[in-house]
BALUM-452175 format. One record per residue (C-alpha): y negated, x negated, z negated; chain. Coordinates in nm, 2 decimals, padded with zeros to 4 digits. Last residue first. Layout:
// BALUM-452175
py:Y px:X pz:Z kette:A
...
This chain:
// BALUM-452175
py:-02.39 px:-02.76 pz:11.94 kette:A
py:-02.63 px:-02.48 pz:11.87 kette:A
py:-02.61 px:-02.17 pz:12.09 kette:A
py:-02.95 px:-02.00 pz:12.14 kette:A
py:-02.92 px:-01.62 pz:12.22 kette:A
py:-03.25 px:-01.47 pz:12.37 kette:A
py:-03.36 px:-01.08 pz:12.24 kette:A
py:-03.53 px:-00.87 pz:12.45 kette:A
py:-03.63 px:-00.55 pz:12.29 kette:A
py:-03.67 px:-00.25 pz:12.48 kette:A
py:-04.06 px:-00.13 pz:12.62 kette:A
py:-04.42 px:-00.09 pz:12.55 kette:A
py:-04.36 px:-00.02 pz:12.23 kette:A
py:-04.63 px:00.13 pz:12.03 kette:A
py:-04.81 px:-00.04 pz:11.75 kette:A
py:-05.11 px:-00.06 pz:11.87 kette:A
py:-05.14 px:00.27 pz:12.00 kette:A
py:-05.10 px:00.45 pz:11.63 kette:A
py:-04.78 px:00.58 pz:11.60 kette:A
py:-04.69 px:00.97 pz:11.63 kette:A
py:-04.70 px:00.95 pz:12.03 kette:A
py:-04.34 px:00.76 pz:11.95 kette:A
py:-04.16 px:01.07 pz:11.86 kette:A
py:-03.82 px:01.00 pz:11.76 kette:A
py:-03.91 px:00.64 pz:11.60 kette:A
py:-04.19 px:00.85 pz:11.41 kette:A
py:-03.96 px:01.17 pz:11.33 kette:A
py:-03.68 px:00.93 pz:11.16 kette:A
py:-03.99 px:00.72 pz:10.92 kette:A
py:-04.10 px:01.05 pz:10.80 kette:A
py:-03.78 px:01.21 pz:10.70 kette:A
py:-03.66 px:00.90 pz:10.55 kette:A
py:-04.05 px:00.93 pz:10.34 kette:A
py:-03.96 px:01.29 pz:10.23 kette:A
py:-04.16 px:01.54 pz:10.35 kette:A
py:-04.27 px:01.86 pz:10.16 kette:A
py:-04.40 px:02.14 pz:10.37 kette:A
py:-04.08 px:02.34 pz:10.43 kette:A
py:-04.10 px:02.55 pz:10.72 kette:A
py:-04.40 px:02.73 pz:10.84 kette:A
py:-04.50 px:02.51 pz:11.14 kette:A
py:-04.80 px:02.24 pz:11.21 kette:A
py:-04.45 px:02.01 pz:11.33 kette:A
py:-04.55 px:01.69 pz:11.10 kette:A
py:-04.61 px:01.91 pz:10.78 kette:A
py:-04.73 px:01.64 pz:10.54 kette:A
py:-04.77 px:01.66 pz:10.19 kette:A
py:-04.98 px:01.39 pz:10.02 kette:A
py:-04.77 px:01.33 pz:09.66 kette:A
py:-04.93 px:01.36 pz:09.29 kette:A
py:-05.11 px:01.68 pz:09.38 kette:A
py:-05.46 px:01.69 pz:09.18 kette:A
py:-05.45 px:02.01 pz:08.96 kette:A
py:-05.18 px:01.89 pz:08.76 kette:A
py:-05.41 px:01.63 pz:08.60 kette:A
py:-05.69 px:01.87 pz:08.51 kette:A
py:-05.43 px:02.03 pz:08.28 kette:A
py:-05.32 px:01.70 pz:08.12 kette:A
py:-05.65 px:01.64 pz:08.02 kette:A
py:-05.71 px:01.98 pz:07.85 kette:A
py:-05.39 px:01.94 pz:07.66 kette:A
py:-05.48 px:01.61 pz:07.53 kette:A
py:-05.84 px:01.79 pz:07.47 kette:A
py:-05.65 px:01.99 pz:07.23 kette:A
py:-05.77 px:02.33 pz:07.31 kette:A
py:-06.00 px:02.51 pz:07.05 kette:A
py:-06.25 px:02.62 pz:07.34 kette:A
py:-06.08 px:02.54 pz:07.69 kette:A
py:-06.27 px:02.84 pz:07.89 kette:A
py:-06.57 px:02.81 pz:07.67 kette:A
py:-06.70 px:02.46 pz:07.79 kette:A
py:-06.71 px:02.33 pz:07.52 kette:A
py:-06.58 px:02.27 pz:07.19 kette:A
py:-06.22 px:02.10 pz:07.29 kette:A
py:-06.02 px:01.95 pz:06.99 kette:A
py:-05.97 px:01.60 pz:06.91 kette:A
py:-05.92 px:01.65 pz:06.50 kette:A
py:-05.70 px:01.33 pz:06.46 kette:A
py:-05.59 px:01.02 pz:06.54 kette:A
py:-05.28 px:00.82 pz:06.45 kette:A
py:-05.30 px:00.42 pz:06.69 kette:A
py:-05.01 px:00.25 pz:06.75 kette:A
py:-05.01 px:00.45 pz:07.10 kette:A
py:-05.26 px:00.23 pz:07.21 kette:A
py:-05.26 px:00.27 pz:07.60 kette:A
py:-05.26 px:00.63 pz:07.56 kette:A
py:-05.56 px:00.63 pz:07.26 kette:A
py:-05.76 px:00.46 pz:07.56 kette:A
py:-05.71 px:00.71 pz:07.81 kette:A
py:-05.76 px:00.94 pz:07.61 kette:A
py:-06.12 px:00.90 pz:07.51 kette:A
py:-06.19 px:00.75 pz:07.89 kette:A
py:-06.14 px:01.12 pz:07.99 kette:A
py:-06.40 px:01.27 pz:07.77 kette:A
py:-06.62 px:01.19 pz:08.03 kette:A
py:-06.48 px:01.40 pz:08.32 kette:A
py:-06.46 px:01.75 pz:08.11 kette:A
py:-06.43 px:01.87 pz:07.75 kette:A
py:-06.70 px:01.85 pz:07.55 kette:A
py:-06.62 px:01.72 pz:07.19 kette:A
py:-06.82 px:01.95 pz:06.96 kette:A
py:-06.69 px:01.72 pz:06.68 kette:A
py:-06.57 px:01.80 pz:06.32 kette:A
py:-06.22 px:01.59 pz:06.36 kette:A
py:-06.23 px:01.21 pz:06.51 kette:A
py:-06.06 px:01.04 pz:06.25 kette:A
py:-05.94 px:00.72 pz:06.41 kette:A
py:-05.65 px:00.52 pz:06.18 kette:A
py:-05.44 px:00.20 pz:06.31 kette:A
py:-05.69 px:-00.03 pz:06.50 kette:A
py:-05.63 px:-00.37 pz:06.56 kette:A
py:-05.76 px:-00.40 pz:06.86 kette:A
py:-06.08 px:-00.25 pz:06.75 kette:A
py:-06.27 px:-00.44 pz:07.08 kette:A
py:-06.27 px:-00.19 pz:07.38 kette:A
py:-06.37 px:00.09 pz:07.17 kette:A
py:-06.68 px:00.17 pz:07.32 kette:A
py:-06.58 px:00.04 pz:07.67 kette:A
py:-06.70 px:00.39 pz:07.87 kette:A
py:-06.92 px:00.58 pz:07.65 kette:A
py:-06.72 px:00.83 pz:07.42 kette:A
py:-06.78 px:01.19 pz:07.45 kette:A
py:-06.93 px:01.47 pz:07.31 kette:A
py:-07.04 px:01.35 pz:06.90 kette:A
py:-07.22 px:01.54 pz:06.69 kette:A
py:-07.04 px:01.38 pz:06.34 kette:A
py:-06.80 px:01.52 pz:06.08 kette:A
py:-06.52 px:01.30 pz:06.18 kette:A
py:-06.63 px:00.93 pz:06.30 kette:A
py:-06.35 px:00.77 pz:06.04 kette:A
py:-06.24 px:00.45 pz:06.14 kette:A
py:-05.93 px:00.22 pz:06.02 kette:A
py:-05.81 px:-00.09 pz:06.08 kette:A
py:-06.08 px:-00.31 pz:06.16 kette:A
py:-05.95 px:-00.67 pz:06.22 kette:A
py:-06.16 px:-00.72 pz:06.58 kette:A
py:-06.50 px:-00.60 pz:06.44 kette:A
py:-06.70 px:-00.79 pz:06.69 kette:A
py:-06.86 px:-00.61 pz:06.88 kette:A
py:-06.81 px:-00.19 pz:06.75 kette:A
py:-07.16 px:-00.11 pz:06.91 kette:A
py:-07.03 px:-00.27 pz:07.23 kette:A
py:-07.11 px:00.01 pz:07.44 kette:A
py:-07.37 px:00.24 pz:07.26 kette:A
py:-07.23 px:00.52 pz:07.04 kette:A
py:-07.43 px:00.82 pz:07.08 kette:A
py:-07.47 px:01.17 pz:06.88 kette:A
py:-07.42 px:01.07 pz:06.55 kette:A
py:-07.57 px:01.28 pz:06.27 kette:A
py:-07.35 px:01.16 pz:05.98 kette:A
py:-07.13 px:01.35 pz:05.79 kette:A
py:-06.81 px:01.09 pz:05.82 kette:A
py:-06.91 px:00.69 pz:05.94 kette:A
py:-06.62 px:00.53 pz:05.73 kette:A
py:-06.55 px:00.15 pz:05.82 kette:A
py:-06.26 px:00.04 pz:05.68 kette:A
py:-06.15 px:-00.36 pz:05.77 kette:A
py:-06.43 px:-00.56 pz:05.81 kette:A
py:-06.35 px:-00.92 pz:05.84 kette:A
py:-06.61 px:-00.99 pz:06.12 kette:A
py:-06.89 px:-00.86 pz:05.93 kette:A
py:-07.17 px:-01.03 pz:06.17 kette:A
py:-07.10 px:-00.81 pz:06.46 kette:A
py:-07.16 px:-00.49 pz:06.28 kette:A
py:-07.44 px:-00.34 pz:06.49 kette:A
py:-07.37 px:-00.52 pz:06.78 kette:A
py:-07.50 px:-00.30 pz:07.02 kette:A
py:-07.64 px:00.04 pz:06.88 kette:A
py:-07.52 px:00.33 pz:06.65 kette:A
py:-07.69 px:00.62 pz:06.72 kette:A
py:-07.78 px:00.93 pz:06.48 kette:A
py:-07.76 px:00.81 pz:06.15 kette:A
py:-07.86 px:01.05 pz:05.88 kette:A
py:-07.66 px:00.97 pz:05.60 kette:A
py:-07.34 px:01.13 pz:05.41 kette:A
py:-07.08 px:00.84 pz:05.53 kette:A
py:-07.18 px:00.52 pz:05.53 kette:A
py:-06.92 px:00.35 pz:05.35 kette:A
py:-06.79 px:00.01 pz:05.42 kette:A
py:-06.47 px:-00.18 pz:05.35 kette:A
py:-06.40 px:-00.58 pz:05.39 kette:A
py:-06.76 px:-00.71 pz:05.37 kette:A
py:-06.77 px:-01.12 pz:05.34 kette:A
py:-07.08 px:-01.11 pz:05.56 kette:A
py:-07.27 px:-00.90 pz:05.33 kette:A
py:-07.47 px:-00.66 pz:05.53 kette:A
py:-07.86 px:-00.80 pz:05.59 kette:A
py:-07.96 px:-00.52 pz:05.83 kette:A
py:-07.90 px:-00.11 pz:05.70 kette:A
py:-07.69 px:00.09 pz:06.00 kette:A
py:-07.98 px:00.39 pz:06.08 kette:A
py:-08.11 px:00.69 pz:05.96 kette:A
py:-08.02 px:00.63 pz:05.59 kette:A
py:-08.06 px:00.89 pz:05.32 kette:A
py:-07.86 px:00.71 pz:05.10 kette:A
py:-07.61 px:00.94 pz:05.08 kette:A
py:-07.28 px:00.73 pz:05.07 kette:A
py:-07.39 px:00.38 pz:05.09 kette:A
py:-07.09 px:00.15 pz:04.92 kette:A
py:-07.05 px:-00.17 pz:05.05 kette:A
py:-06.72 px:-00.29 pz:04.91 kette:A
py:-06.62 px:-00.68 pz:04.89 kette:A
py:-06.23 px:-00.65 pz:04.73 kette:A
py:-06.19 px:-00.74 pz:04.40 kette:A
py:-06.40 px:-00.79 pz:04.36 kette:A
py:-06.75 px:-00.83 pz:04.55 kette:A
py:-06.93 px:-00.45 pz:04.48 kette:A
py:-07.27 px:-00.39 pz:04.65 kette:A
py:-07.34 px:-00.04 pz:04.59 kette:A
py:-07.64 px:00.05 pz:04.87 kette:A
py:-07.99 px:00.09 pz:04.85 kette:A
py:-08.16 px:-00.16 pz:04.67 kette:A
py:-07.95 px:-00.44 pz:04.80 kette:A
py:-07.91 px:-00.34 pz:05.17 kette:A
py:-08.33 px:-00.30 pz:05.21 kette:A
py:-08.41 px:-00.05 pz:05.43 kette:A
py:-08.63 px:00.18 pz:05.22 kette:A
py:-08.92 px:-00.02 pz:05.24 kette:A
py:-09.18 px:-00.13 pz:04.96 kette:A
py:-09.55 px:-00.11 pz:05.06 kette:A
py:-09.74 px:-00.41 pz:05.11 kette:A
py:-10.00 px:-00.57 pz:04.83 kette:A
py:-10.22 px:-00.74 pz:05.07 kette:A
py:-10.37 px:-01.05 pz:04.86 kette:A
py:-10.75 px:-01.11 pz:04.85 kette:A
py:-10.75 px:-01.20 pz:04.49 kette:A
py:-10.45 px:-01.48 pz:04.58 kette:A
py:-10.16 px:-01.51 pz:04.35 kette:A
py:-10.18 px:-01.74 pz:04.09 kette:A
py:-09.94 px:-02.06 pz:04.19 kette:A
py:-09.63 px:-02.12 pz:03.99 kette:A
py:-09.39 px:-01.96 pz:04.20 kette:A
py:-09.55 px:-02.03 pz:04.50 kette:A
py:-09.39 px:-02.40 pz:04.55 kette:A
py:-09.05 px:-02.27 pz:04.54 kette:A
py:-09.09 px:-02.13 pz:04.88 kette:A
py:-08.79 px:-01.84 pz:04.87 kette:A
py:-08.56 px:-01.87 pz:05.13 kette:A
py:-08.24 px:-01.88 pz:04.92 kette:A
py:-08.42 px:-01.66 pz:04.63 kette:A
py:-08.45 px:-01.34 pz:04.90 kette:A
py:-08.81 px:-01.19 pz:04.93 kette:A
py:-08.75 px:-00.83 pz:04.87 kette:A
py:-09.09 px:-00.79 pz:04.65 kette:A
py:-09.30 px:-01.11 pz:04.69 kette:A
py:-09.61 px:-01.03 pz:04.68 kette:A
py:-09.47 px:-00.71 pz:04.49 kette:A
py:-09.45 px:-00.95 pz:04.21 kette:A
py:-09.12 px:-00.85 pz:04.10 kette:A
py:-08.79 px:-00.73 pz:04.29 kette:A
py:-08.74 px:-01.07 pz:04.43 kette:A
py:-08.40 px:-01.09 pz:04.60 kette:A
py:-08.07 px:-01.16 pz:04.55 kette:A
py:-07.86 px:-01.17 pz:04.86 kette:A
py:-07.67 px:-01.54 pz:04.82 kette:A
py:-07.72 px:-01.65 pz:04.46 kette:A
py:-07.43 px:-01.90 pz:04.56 kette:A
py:-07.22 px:-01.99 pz:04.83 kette:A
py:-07.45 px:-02.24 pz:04.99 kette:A
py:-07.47 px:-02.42 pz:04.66 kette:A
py:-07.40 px:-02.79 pz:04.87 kette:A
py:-07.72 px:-02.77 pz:05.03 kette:A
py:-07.95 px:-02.72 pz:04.68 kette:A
py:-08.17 px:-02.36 pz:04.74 kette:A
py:-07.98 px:-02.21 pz:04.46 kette:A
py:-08.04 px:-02.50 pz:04.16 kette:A
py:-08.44 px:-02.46 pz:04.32 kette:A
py:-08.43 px:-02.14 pz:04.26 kette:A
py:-08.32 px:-02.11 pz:04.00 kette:A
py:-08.57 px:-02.40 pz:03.84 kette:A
py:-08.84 px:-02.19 pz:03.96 kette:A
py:-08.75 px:-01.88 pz:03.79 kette:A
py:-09.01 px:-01.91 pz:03.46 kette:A
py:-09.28 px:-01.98 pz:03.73 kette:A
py:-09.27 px:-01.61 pz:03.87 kette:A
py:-09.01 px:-01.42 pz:04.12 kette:A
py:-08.90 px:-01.14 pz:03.86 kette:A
py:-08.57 px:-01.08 pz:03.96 kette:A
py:-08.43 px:-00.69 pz:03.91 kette:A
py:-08.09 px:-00.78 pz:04.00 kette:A
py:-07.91 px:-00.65 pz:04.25 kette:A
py:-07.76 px:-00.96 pz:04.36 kette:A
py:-07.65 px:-01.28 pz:04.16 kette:A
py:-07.30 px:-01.36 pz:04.30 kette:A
py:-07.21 px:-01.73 pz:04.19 kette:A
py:-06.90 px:-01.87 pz:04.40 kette:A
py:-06.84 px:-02.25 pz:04.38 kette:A
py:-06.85 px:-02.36 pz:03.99 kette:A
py:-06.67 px:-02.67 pz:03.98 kette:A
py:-06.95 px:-02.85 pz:03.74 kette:A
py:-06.98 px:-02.48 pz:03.50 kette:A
py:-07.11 px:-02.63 pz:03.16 kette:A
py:-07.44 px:-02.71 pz:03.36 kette:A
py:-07.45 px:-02.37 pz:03.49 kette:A
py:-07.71 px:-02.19 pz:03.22 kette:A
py:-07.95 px:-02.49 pz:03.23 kette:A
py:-08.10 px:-02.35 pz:03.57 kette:A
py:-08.26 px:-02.06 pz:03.34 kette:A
py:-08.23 px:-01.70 pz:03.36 kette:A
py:-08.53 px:-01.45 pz:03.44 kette:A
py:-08.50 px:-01.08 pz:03.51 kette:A
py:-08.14 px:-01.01 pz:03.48 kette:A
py:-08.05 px:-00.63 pz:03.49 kette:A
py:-07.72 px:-00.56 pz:03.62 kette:A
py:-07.53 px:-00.57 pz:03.95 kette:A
py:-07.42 px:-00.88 pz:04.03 kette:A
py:-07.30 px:-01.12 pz:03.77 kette:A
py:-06.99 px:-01.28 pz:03.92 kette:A
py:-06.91 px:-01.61 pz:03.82 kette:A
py:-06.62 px:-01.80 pz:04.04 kette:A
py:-06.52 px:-02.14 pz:04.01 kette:A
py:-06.46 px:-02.18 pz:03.63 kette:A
py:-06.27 px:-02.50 pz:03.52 kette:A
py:-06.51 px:-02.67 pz:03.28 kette:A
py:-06.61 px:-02.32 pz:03.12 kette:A
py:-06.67 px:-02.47 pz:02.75 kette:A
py:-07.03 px:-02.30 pz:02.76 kette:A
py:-07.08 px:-02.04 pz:02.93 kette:A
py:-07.33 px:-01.87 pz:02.73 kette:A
py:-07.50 px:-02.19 pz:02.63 kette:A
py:-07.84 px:-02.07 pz:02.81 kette:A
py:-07.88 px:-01.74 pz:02.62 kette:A
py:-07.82 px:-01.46 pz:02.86 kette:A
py:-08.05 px:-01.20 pz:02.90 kette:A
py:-08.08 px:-00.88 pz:03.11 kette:A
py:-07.70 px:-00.78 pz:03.11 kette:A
py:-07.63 px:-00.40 pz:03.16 kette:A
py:-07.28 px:-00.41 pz:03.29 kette:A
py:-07.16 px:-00.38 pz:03.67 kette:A
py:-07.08 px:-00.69 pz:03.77 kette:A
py:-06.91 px:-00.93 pz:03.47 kette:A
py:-06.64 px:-01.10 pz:03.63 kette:A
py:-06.53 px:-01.42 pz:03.52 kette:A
py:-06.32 px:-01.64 pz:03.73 kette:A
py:-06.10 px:-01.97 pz:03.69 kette:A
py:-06.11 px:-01.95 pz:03.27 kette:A
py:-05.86 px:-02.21 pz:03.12 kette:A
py:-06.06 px:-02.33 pz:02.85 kette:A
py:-06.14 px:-01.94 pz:02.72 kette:A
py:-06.26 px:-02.01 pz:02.37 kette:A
py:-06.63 px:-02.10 pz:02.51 kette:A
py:-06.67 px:-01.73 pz:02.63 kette:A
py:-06.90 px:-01.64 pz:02.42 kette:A
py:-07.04 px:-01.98 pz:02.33 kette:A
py:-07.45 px:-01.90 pz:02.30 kette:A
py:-07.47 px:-01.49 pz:02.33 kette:A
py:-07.48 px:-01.31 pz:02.64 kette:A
py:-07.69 px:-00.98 pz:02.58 kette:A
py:-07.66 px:-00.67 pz:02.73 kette:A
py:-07.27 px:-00.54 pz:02.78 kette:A
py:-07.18 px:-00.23 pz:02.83 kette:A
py:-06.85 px:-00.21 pz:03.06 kette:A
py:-06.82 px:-00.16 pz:03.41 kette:A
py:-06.67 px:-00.47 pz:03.51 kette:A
py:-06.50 px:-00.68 pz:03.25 kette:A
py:-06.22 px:-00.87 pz:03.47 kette:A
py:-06.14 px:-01.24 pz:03.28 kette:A
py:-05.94 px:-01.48 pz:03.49 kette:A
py:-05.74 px:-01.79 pz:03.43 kette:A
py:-05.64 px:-01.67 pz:03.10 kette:A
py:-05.47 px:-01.89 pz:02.80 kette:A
py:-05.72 px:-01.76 pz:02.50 kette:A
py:-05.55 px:-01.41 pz:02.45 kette:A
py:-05.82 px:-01.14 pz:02.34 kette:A
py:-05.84 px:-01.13 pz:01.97 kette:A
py:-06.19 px:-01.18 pz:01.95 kette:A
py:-06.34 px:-00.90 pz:02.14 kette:A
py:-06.65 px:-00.99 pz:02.39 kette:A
py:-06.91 px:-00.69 pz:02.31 kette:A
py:-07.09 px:-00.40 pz:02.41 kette:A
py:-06.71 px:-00.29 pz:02.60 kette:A
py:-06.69 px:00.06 pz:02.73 kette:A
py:-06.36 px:00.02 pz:02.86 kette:A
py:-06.45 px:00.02 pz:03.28 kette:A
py:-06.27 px:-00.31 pz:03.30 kette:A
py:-06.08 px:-00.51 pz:03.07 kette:A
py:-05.84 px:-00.66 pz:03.28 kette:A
py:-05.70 px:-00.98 pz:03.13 kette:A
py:-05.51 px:-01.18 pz:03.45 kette:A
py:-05.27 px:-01.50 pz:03.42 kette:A
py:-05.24 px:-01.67 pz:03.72 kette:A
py:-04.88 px:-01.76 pz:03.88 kette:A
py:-04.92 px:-01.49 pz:04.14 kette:A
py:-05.02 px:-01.23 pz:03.92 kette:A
py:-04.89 px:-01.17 pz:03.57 kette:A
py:-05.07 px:-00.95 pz:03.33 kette:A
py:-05.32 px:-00.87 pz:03.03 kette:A
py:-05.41 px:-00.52 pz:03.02 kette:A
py:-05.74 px:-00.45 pz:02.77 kette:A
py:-05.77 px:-00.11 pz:02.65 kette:A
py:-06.03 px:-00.22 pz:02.36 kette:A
py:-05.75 px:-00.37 pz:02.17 kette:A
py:-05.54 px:-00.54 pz:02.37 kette:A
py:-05.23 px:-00.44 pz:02.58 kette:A
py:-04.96 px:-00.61 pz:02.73 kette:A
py:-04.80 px:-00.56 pz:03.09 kette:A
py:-04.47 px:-00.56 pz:03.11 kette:A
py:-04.25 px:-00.92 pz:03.11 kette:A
py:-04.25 px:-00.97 pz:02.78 kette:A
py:-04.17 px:-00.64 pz:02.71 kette:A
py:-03.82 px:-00.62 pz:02.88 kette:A
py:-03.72 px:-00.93 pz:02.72 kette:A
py:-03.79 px:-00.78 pz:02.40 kette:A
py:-03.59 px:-00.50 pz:02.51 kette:A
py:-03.29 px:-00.70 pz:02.65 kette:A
py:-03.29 px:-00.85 pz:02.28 kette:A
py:-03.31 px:-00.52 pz:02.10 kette:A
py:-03.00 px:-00.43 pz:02.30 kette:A
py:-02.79 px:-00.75 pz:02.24 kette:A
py:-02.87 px:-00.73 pz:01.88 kette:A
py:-02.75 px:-00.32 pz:01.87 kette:A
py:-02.46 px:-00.48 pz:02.06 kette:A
py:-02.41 px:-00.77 pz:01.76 kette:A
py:-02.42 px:-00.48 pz:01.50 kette:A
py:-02.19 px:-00.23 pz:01.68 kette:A
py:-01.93 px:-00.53 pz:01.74 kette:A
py:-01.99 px:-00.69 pz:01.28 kette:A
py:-01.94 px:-00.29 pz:01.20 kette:A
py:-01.60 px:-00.24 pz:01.41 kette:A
py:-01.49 px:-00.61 pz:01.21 kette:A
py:-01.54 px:-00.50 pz:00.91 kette:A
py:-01.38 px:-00.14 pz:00.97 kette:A
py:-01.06 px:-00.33 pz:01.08 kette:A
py:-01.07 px:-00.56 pz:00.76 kette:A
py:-01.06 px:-00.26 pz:00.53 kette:A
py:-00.78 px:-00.09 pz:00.71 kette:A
py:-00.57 px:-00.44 pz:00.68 kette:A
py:-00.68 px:-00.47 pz:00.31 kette:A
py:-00.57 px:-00.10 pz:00.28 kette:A
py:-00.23 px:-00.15 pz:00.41 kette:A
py:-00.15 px:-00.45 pz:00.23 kette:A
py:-00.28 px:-00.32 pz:-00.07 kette:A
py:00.00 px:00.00 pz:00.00 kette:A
């Protein structure tokens, strides 16, 4: 009987010790699982994994402040859209490793001038869209391999106090940085940009007799959303604008204009944004595309022209999107007759390409057709074979080309006189020894 029970005792033991090292196993696989997930921080942060390069993304979380438990090993630090005003001395100075900080879209107007201080590796500072007045060259000497400095939209008041800014942006080998900010204050020189800006005048009084100049309404800055990362996005949904604003970003990979008054796009409107990609042109007034108004825009993959006034394309207007995948074309009185033709004859030779909305307006007969339909329709009224009736009889009009070639040698008077024979064939026989 003890044997019995030390046996029984001995086979629980060892049941317990299996579901023990599984429920290890388990909570091992789990842990594992985690480490690879995304973590989260305080403040809604997500730290994560991307191509080698560790990422905290703290954007759009209502941040007034830098948090101090964030992870010190990042290469790049997203705060977009958050709340900060004021850079304090060593903010970020914990972050060794930083490659990139993004800090667009907050409500910065001063930065103390040992903010960055302890970024040795950061290339890429992005402080666009905010509301710097005044910051001091002093401010990049902790950055040495800092390449990429966006400093746009930004209310810049263009007095002595900026002069050594502008002289740090206007140094040759900076020619990716500060690129599109402009003066916003004296009006003398309201929408001058830094890069081009005569440091000399900072510091001189302005003239008594000075013309103070009205501000335009054209200027890219002031009137569109600018956004660089992660992906360049000019954003000018109703602005109001007439016409395709000058000075886009060349590094632009999507752009809005849709909700605007623009009634003509012209030559080589968007030749300088060669690596445009979306172009969206919805709820405009257009009623003319010039040839060549798309120059230059050979990686754009998808176009939206639906909403517009648009008849008819021009001959050659979309001779250069060859990499074109999306064409919104609904919400147009397209008129169907002759000109419409080039329309489809171009989406026939690109059959890669989806479009949509190409429906007849006018004339009334074909109204609400697909202008596909409308096309093919005018087609079949043109015979695709000449008949001929050789006899002038009632029989069968269609001739095949046999038919026509037997009747010829039959009837001679059918060639023209050139070509008639005057007689048989002689033929001489040549014998080759």
């Amino acid at each position: 009987m003890r044997l019995f029970t030390g046996l029984l005792l001995l086979v629980l033991f060892i049941v317990a010790e299996a579901r023990r090292g599984k429920r290890l196993g388990q909570d091992k696989l789990r842990g594992r699982s985690k480490s690879n997930s995304v973590k989260r921080f305080a403040g809604s942060c997500k730290e994560y994994i991307e191509n080698g390069d560790k990422f905290l993304d703290c954007q759009d979380c209502h941040l007034t402040a830098v948090l101090l438990d964030w992870p010190e090993d990042i290469d790049h630090l997203l705060l977009a859209q958050n709340r900060l005003k004021v850079l304090q001395d060593n903010t970020f100075s914990h972050f060794r490793n930083l490659v990139s900080l993004d800090l667009q879209l907050n409500e910065i107007s001063l930065i103390m001038e040992g903010a960055f201080s302890g970024l040795s590796k950061l290339t890429t500072l992005l402080l666009q869209h905010n509301r710097l007045q005044v910051v001091s060259e002093a401010m990049f000497i902790p950055m040495p391999r800092l390449r990429y400095l966006r400093l746009h939209d930004n209310p810049w008041t263009c007095n002595c106090q900026l002069d050594s800014l502008v002289h740090f942006l206007q140094v040759p080998s900076n020619r990716y940085m500060g690129n599109f900010a402009k003066c916003a204050e004296p009006t003398r020189f309201w929408g001058q940009q830094l890069k081009t800006l005569d440091p000399k005048l900072l510091c001189m009084p302005p003239m008594q007799s000075q013309v103070h100049l009205p501000r335009l309404h054209s200027d890219t800055a002031l009137l569109c959303h600018i956004r660089d990362f992660p992906k360049p996005l000019l954003d000018c949904r109703s602005r109001g604008l007439n016409a395709v604003p000058p000075d886009i970003p060349e590094n632009t990979v999507k752009m809005d204009l849709a909700f605007n008054n623009i009634t003509q796009l012209r030559p080589k409107e968007f030749v300088t944004i060669k690596d445009l990609k979306l172009l969206n042109l919805s709820c405009n007034s257009l009623e003319r595309i010039d040839t060549a108004a798309f120059s230059g825009l050979l990686h754009l993959r998808e176009l939206d022209l639906s909403n517009n006034s648009l008849h008819y394309f021009n001959y050659g207007v979309l001779e250069d999107l060859y990499y074109l995948r999306t064409l919104s074309l609904g919400g147009n009185p397209w008129i169907c007759d002759y000109n419409i033709h080039y329309l489809i004859y171009w989406l026939k030779h690109h059959p890669a390409v989806e479009h949509t909305g190409l429906v007849c307006s006018e004339p009334a007969e074909f109204h609400g057709w697909p202008v596909e339909s409308y096309v093919k329709t005018y087609n079949a009224e043109c015979p695709k074979d000449k008949q001929v009736d050789l006899h002038g009889g009632t029989g069968p009009t269609v001739t095949t080309s046999q038919e026509l070639n037997a009747e010829t040698v039959e009837n001679p008077d059918l060639l023209p006189s050139p070509l008639r024979k005057k007689g048989p064939n002689k033929f001489e026989i040549y014998r080759l020894s």
